[in-house]
N, C-alpha and C positions, 0 to 999 in steps of 0.2 A: 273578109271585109263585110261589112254590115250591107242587109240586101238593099236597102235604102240607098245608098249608094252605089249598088250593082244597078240597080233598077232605075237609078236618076233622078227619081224621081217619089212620094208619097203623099198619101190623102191625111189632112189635118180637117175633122172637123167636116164640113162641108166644100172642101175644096184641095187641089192638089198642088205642091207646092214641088218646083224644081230642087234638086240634091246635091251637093257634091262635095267633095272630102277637104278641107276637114272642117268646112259650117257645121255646125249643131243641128242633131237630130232631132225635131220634136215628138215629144213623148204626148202618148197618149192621154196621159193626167192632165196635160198641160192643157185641154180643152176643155177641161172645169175651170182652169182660168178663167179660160174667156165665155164659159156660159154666166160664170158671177157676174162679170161685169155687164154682159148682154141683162141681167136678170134685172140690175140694181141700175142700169140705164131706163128700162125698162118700166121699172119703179119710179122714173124720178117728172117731175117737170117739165125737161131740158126739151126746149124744140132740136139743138142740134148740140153735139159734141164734141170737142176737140178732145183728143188721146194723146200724149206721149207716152212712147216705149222707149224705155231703157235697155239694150241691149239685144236689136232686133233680132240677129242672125238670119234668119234664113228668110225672115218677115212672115212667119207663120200666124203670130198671137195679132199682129196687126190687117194684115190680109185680112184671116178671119171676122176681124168684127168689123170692119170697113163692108165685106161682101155681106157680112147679117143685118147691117141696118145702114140704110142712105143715110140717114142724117151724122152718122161719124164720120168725123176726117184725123186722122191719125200722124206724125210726125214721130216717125221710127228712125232712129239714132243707132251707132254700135261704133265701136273703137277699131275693128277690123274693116278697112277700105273692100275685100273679099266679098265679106258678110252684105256688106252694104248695098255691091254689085250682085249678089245673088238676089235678095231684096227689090233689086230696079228690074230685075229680069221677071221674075214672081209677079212684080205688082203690074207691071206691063201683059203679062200673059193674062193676067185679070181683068184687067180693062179696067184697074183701077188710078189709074195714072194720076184722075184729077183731084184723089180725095188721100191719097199717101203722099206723105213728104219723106224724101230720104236723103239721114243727114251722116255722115262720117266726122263722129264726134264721142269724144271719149268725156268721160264721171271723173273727175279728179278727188283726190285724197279730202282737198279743200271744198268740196261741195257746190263745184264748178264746172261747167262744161265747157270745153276747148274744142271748137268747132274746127274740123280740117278743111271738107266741102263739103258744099250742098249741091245734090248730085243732078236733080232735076230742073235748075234752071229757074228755083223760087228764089222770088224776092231776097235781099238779105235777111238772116233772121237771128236773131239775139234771145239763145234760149239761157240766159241767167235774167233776166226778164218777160219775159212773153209768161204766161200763164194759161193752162189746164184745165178742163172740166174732172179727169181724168189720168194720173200717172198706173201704168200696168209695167211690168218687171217680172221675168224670169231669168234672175240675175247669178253671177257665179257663186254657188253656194257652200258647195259641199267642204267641208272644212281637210285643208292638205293631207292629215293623216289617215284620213277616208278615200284619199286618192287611190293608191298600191288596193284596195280593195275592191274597185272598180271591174267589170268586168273588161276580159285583153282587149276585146274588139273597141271597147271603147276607148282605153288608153291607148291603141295602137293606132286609130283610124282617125279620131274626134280631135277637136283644139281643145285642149284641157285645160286652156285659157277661161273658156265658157263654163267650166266647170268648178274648178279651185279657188273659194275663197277665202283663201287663208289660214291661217293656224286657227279662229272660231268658225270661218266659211261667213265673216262679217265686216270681213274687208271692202267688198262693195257695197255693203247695207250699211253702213253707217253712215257714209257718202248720201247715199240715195235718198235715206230718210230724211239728213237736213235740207238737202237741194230741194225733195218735195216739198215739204213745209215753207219754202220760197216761193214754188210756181206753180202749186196747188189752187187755184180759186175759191174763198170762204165755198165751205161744204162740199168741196171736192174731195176727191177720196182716189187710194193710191191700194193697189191690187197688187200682191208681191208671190212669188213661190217661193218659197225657203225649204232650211232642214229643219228635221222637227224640233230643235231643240231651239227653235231661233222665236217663235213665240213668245215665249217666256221673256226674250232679253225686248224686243219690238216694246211690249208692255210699259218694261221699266223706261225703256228711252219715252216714251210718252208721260210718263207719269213722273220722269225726271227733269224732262226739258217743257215746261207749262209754256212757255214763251213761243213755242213751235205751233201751240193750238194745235196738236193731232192729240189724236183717242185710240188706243186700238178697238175696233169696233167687233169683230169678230175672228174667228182661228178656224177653218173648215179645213176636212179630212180630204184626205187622197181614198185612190180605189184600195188601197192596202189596211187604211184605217189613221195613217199616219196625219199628224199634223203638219199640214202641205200648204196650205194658202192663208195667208193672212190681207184683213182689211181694214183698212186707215181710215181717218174721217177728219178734212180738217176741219176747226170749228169755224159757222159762219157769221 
């Protein structure tokens, strides 16, 4: 069993998130995510920012930049009702109760979200409308033949739900990218982790779909070298 889960618990970033089997482990790459977007908030204008996450799990990438800067409020979403609960427990040990929204709501094929609950007691909320400073995703990627290669502990222990996207590993990304192009606010911009080979295709959806108004804007390296993080721009 991964110590993560022996332990219950792990430190993401600046802060410690509760564990348990089988939410997703966040990795430690996964915190160049969130200093891009800490960097390009940073950069920008925005007295304060709304975030949506696609596919919280454990609510690591959202915690994180909610506890790095007051002015984020985040609305973290995921399809697993578990994940969501791990999430309300995380963001309560945080004391961030008033600036995380946690929603049990799944990305459909059609570019839609199907909200099941909203866990906290907010208002209703209508996320095929409402609109983003912000979309951030570390979405299921790794394409299924890449699965059997995984290591055991992970395919034994982990939801390989959170992992597996599909025969390209773009079965959630294609999804994701028209939905952003929806609830992206002119000049907002959408932070993703992929596999490396998924750049290249990001690209062309942009330079295929002009009517979407994204850009790919940049493609940054993981600690490997690999190309891990891609970023969206939509135009304002």
């Amino acid at each position: 069993m991964p110590v993560q889960y022996i332990i219950g618990e792990w430190d993401f970033r600046d802060i410690t998130v509760k564990l348990v089997p089988p939410i997703f482990i966040p990795r430690p790459e996964t915190e160049i995510l969130v200093d891009f977007v800490l960097k390009r908030l940073n950069s920008s204008q925005l007295d304060s920012c709304e975030i949506l996450e696609i596919g919280c799990g454990s609510g690591a990438i959202s915690l994180a930049l909610a506890h790095a800067c007051k002015k984020i409020k985040c609305t973290a979403i995921d399809a697993s009702p578990y994940a969501c609960d791990l999430t309300v427990t995380n963001r309560n040990n945080l004391n961030l109760t008033n600036r995380i929204t946690v929603i049990h709501a799944t990305l459909k094929p059609d570019a839609t979200v199907e909200i099941s609950k909203i866990l906290n007691g907010a208002s209703d909320v209508n996320l095929n409308s409402r609109s983003f400073d912000f979309v951030v995703s570390n979405p299921p990627y790794v394409p299924t033949k890449n699965i059997p290669k995984l290591q055991s502990e992970i395919k034994i222990y982990e939801d390989l739900r959170a992992l597996d996207g599909g025969d390209d590993g773009l079965k959630v990304i294609k999804p994701l990218l028209k939905y952003t192009a929806r609830v992206l606010k002119p000049g907002g911009r959408l932070f993703l982790e992929v596999d490396p080979t998924h750049p290249e295709y990001i690209q062309f959806f942009t330079n295929k779909y002009p009517d979407f108004k994204l850009h790919h804007e940049h493609t940054y390296k993981d600690f490997c070298n690999n190309d891990r993080f891609v970023e969206v721009v939509k135009a304002a």
